[in-house]
SEFIGU-154716 format. One line per 4 residues: number of its first residue (from 1); for each residue x, z, y of C-alpha. Coordinates in pm, whole numbers, plus 50000, padded with zeros to 5 digits. Layout:
N
NUM = X:Z:Y  ... $
END
This chain:
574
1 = 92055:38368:31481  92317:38162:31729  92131:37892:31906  92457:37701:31974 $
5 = 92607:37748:31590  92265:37548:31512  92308:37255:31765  92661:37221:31726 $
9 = 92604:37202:31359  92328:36904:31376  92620:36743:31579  92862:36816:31330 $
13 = 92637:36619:31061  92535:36329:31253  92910:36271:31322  92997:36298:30964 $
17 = 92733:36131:30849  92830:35824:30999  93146:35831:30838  93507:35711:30951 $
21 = 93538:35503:31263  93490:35387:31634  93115:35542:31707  92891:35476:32019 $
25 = 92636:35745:32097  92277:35658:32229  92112:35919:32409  91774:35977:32598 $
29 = 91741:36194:32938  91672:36544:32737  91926:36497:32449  92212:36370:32688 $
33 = 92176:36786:32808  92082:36894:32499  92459:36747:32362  92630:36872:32651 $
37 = 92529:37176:32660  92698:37307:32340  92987:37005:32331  93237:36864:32600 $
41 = 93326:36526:32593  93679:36574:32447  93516:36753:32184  93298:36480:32078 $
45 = 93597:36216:32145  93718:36419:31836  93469:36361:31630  93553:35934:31706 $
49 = 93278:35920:31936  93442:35722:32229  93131:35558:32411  92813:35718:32563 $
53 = 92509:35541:32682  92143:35589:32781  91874:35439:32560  91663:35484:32870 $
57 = 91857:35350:33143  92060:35010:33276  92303:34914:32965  92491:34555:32922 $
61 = 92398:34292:32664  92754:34279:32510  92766:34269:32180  92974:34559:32027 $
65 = 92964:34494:31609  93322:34695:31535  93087:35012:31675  92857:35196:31471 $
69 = 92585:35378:31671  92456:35711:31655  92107:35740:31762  91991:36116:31928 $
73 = 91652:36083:32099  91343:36245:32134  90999:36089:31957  90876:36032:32238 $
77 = 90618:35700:32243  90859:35527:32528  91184:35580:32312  91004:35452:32011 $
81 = 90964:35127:32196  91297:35089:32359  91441:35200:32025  91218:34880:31860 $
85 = 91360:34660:32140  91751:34764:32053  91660:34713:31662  91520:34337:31749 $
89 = 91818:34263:31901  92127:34528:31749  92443:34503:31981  92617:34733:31698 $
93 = 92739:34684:31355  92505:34989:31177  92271:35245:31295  92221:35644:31220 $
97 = 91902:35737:31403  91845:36129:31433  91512:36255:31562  91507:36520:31739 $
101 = 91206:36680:31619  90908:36585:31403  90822:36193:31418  90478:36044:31268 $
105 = 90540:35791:30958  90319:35523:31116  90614:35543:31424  90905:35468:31132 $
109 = 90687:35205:30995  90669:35048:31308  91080:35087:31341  91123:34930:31025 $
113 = 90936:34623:31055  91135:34588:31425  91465:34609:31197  91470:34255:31085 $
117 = 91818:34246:31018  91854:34552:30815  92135:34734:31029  91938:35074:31023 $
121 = 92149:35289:30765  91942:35604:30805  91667:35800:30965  91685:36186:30981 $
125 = 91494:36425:31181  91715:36728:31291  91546:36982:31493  91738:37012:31788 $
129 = 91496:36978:32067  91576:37223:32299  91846:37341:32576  92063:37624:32431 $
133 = 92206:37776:32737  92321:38107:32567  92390:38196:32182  92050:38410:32204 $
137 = 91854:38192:32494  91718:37874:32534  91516:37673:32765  91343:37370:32771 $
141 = 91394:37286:33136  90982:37288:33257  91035:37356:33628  90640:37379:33668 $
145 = 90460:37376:33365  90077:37493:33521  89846:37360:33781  89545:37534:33882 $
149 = 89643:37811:33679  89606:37593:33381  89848:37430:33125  89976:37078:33256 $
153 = 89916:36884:32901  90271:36754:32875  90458:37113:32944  90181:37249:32703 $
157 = 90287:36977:32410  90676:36996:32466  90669:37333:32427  90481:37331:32153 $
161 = 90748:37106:31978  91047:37320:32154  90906:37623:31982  90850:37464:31688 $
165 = 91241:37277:31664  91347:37667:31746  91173:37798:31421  91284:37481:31206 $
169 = 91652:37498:31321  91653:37852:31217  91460:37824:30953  91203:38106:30997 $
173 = 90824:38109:30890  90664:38305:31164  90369:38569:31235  90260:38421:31537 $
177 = 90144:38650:31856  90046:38597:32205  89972:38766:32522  89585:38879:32475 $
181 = 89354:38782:32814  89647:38485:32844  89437:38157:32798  89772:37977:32855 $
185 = 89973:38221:32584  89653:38192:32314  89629:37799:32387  90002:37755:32302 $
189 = 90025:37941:31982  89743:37846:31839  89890:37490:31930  90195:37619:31728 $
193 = 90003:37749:31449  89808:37434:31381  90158:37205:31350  90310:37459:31109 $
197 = 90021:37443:30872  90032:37070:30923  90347:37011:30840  90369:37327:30591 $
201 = 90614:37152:30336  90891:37141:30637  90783:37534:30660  90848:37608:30331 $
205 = 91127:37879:30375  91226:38143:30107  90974:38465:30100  91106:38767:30205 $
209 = 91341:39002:30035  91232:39294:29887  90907:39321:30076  91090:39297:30419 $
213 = 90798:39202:30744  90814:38827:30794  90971:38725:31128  90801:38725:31437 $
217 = 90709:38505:31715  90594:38660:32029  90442:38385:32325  90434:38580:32640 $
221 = 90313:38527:32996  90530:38537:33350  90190:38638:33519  90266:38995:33328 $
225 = 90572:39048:33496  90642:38849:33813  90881:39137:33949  91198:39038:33708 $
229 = 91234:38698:33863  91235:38842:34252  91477:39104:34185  91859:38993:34253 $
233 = 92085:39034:33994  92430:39179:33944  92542:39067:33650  92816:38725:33653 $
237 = 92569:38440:33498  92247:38637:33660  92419:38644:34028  92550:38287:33949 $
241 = 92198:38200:33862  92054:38354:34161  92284:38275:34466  92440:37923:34349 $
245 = 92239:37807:34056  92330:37738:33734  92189:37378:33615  92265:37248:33238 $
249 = 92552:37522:33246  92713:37351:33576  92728:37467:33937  92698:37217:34213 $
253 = 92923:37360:34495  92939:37057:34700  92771:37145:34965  93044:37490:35044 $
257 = 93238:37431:35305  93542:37620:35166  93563:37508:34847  93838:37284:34668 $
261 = 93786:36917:34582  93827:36945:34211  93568:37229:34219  93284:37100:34369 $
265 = 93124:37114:34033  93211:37359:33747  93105:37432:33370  93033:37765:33331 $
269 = 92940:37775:32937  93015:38094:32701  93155:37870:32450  93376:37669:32610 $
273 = 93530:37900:32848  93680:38200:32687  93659:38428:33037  93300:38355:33138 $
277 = 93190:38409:32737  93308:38755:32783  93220:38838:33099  92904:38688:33173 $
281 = 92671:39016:33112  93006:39203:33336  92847:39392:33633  92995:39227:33975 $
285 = 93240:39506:33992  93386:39472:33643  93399:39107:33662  93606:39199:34008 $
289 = 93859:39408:33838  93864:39151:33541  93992:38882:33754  94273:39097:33907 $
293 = 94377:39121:33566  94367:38750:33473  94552:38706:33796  94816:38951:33680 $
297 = 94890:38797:33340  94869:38479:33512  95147:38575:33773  95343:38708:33506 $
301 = 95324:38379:33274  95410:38165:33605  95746:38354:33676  95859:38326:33271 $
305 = 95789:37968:33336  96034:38018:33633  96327:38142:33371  96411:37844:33174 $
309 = 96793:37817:33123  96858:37774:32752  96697:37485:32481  96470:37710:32369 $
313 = 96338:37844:32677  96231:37452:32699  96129:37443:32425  95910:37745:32441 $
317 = 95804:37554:32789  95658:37306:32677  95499:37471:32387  95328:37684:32594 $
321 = 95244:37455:32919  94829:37353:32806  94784:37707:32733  94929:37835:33097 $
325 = 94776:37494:33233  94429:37597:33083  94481:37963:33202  94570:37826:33575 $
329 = 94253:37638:33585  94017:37909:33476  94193:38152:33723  94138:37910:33992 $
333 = 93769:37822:33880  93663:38177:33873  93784:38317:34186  93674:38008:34332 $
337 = 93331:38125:34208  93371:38527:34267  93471:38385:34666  93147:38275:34708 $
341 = 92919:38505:34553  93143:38783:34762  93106:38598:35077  92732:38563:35072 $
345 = 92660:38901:34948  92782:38998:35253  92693:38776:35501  92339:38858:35371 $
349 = 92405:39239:35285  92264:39195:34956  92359:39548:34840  92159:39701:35124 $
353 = 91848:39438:34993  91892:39491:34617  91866:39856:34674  91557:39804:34803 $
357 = 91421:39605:34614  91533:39826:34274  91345:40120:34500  91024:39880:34504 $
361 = 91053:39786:34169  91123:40151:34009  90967:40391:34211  90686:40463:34414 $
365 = 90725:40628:34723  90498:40422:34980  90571:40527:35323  90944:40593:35318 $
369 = 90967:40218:35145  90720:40067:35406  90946:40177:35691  91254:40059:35496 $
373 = 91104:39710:35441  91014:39695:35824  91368:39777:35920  91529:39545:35698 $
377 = 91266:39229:35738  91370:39259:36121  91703:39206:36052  91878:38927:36138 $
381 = 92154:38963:35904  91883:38948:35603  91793:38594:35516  91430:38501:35586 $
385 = 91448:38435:35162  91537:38774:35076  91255:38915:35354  91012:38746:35163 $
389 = 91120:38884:34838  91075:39227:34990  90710:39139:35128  90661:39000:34808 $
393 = 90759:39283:34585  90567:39549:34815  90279:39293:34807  90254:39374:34445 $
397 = 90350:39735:34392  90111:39831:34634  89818:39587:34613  89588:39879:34539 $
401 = 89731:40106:34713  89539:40303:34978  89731:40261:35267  89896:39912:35191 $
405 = 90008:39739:35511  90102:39385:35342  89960:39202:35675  90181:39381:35908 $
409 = 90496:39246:35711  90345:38939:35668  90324:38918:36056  90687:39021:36055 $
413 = 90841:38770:35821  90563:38486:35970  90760:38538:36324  91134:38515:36164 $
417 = 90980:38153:36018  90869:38304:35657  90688:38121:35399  90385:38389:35418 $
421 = 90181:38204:35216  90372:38249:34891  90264:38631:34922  89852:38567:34898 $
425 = 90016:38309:34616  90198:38562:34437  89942:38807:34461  89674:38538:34280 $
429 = 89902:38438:34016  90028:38792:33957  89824:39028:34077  89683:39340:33907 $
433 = 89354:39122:33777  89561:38932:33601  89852:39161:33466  89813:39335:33104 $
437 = 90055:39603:32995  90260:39878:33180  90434:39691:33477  90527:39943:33741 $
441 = 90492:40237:33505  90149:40346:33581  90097:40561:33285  89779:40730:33194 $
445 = 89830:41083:33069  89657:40983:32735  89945:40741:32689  90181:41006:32521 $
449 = 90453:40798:32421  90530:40597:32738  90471:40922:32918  90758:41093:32727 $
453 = 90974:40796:32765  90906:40791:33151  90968:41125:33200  91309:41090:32969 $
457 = 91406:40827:33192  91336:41039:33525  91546:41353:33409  91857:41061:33312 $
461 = 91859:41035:33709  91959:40655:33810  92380:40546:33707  92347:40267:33919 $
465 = 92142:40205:34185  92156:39841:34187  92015:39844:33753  91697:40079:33824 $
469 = 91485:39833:33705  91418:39765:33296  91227:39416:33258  90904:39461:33085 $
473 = 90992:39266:32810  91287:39509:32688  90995:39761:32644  90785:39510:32465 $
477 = 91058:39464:32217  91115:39839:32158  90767:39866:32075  90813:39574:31820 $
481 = 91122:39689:31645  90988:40063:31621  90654:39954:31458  90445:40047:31707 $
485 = 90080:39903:31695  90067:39616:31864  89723:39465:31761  89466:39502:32083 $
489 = 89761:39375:32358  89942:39105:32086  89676:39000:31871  89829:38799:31537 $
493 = 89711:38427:31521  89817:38385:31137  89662:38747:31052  89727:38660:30672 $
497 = 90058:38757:30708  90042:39052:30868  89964:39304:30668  90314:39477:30645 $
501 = 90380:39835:30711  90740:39759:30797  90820:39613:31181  90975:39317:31158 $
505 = 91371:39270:31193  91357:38914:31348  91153:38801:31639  91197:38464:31853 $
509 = 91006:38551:32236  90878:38233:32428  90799:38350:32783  90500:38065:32981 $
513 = 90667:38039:33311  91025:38102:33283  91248:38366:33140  91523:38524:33323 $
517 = 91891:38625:33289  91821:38975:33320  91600:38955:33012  91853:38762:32857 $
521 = 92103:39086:32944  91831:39312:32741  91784:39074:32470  92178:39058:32440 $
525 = 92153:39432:32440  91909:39439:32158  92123:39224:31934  92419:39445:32005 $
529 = 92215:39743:31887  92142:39570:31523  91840:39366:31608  91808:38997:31569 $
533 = 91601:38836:31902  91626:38503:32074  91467:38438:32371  91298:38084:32554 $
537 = 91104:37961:32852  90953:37701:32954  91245:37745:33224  91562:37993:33328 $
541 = 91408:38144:33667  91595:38274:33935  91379:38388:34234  91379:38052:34445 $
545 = 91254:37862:34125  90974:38090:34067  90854:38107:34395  90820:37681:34345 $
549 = 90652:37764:34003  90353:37997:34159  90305:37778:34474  90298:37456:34186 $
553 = 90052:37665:33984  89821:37785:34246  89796:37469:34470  89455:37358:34551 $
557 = 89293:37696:34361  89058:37866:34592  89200:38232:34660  88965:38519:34550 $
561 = 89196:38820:34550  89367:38799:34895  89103:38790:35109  89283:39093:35366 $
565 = 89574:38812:35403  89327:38513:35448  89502:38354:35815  89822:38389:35608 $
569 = 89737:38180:35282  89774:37802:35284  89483:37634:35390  89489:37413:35039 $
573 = 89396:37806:34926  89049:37884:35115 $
END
């Protein structure tokens, strides 16, 4: 179950289908990322493709008929058009068109009459509609896919056909769960459910072997757990993520001051880059220690390259010069990279925060925490982002508590310039009216299981301060794969199918709202330990992002939870 093996292999085919020859690729907005995520350029320059353009933007009127043209777009009702358009009047000498996902026969009917002078060679759908941005995640780049707390129609429908190019491309025949009390998570797979049965022939995948469970697919809601996307991270692609931002696997660093020219944007992809593929779930210190290494066998390569005095020390030279040349450039790249994340997590002393906020998140000890968070939220040296973070993540740990004092901090971070209303926000979208399932480890003592494991994981004591917290989803999935009754909290949409005694030993997990990189870390975990999981989102969260999410989604909704932090919530809110 590799996510990049799949879309690299619909490449593959579309290239070879096309046979021998100078090739021109047409692209929409989403497959243009959707290519580059899993290929470079020189890689498709290899496979004779020499000439990218946009089916959707500005292109010239010259006539190119020694090209063939590979066609990669969405079936979307605009590309359809623009597609009949270029077929009226072909610039190229054949075309391949590849959907990328299911495409109604009245829309190829309609492409066929356009094609007046037969240059269409073939139509294919291959289901690759959907950003791979790790082997076991992908994302289908929704930065807000709710408003009012419901599903925006569009977001609903291309994730509908994101989930269901996931299933096709890895050819799996689902049991199909969601979130129970989630309208959004029931709306979605039943959306789901209805296009496999519709298109049933395309879902026609081999039974299971000897009586193994069918696969499963698991739609889950961000309002269950909004503490994963607040915490900061300390893993490579997760504190990437978090303090730079990771876009379509490239950073934008041209707004640091202290950065080289030819690095003010850099590819960080697993498959491409040898390094960052095996470092990217590296804690920061190992990835620190790492580098000194690549630095050392770096130096060491430099100073052979010193030593040339015979032929075949030339020879040997220039044999070896991409390699060392390849090697310089990723040494430069990634300390480029670790400079900055080291520089802000101490300008903003981020250990001090994440402590904190893994404190928050994993244990409950109200007053010592209170006067922590007051301490810190004064501080000048903490940015006004991560003292809202804080706020936030009190905010929701102790929403029922007693003796919460959320105002008072709100009053805090509203004199440092805060955005105070994204707390009353939070709490709406998030809040313990909404939330189903075992978030801060509230367990009741009937509960003997997750009491056991709770009190297992208390008498462990914490290895690392800074990795207290275990994302709510890593449970979920324990409970999956150990065959634990999931039936009242994950009701089964296609209950025909579920009567199996065995857990199942594949599952694909769609999280409404974003997924993060730390539940990519425990997915990545979980496939290291023998299970088979790949996990989507509508987007890949880090906090800033899903801050922007809950003040999209509850804009204009009229606050009933929050009424103790009323003079702090947007006035769009009361």
């Amino acid at each position: 179950m590799n996510l990049i093996s799949g879309i690299k292999l619909y490449i593959d085919k579309m290239c070879s289908e096309s046979g021998p020859g100078m090739k021109i690729i047409l692209l929409d907005k989403e497959t243009t990322s959707i290519i580059s995520m899993a290929f470079s350029q020189s890689d498709m320059l290899q496979r004779e493709v020499y000439l990218f353009e946009r089916l959707d933007s500005g292109r010239s009127n010259e006539r190119l008929k020694y090209l063939k043209c590979i066609v990669f777009i969405r079936p979307t009702k605009q590309n359809i058009q623009l597609l009949a358009n270029e077929l009226r009047n072909p610039k190229y000498s054949a075309y391949y068109i590849y959907f990328s996902n299911i495409i109604p026969r009245t829309d190829i009917k309609y492409l066929a009459e356009c094609d007046e002078s037969e240059s269409v060679r073939d139509v294919k759908e291959l289901y690759a509609d959907y950003l791979c941005v790790n082997p076991n995640l992908f994302s289908l780049n929704l930065s807000c896919c709710m408003a009012n707390l419901n599903w925006l129609p569009d977001a609903l429908t291309r994730s509908m056909q994101g989930i269901t190019a996931v299933l096709l491309s890895l050819k799996i025949n689902p049991v199909i769960r969601y979130r129970a009390g989630s309208q959004a998570a029931q709306l979605l797979a039943k959306l789901i459910y209805e296009q496999i049965t519709k298109e049933s022939s395309l879902f026609d995948f081999r039974s299971n072997i000897d009586g193994a469970a069918p696969p499963l697919l698991l739609v889950l809601d961000r309002r269950d757990d909004p503490v994963t996307p607040l915490l900061h991270q300390w893993t490579y692609q997760a504190m990437v993520h978090e303090l730079l931002q990771i876009k379509n696997n490239r950073v934008d660093l041209s707004d640091r001051p202290n950065v080289p020219k030819d690095f003010k944007e850099l590819v960080l992809s697993g498959d491409q880059d040898e390094f960052y593929g095996n470092n990217m779930y590296s804690n920061y210190g190992e990835i620190g220690s790492t580098i000194k290494q690549l630095m050392e066998e770096f130096q060491r390569k430099a100073n052979d390259h010193k030593k040339v005095e015979s032929i075949a020390d030339m020879k040997n030279f220039i044999e070896s010069y991409p390699q060392f040349k390849k090697m310089s450039g990723t040494v430069q790249k990634h300390l480029c990279v670790i400079g900055e994340l080291s520089a802000m997590s101490n300008k903003r002393i981020l250990f001090e925060v994440s402590e904190l906020e893994q404190e928050i998140a994993s244990k409950a000890e109200h007053s010592a925490q209170l006067v922590r968070i007051k301490k810190l939220i004064a501080d000048e040296r903490v940015s006004v982002e991560d003292a809202l973070k804080l706020v936030a993540l009190y905010a929701l740990r102790y929403e029922r508590h007693a003796n919460c004092d959320t105002s008072s901090l709100l009053q805090i971070l509203k004199t440092r310039g805060g955005r105070a209303p994204v707390v009353p926000a939070l709490i709406e979208y998030a809040g313990t009216h909404v939330r189903q399932g075992d978030l801060f480890n509230m367990v009741r003592i009937t509960d003997a299981v997750k009491l056991t494991r709770n009190l297992i994981k208390g008498l462990k004591g914490v290895e690392n301060v800074f990795t207290q917290h275990t994302p709510l989803l890593k449970e979920t999935l324990e409970d999956v794969f150990k065959g634990r009754e999931l039936d009242p909290l994950f009701p089964a949409i296609n209950s025909e199918l579920v009567p199996f005694r065995r857990p199942p030993q594949e599952a694909v997990v769609f999280i409404i709202g974003g997924a993060t990189f730390e539940e990519a870390l425990s997915v990545h975990q979980l496939n290291n330990a023998g299970y088979r999981v790949i996990l989507g989102g509508t987007t890949v969260h880090n906090s800033r992002s899903f801050i922007n999410e809950v003040m999209a989604a509850t804009n204009g909704i009229q606050f009933k939870n929050t009424k103790s932090m009323i003079k702090y919530c947007s006035t769009d809110n009361i």
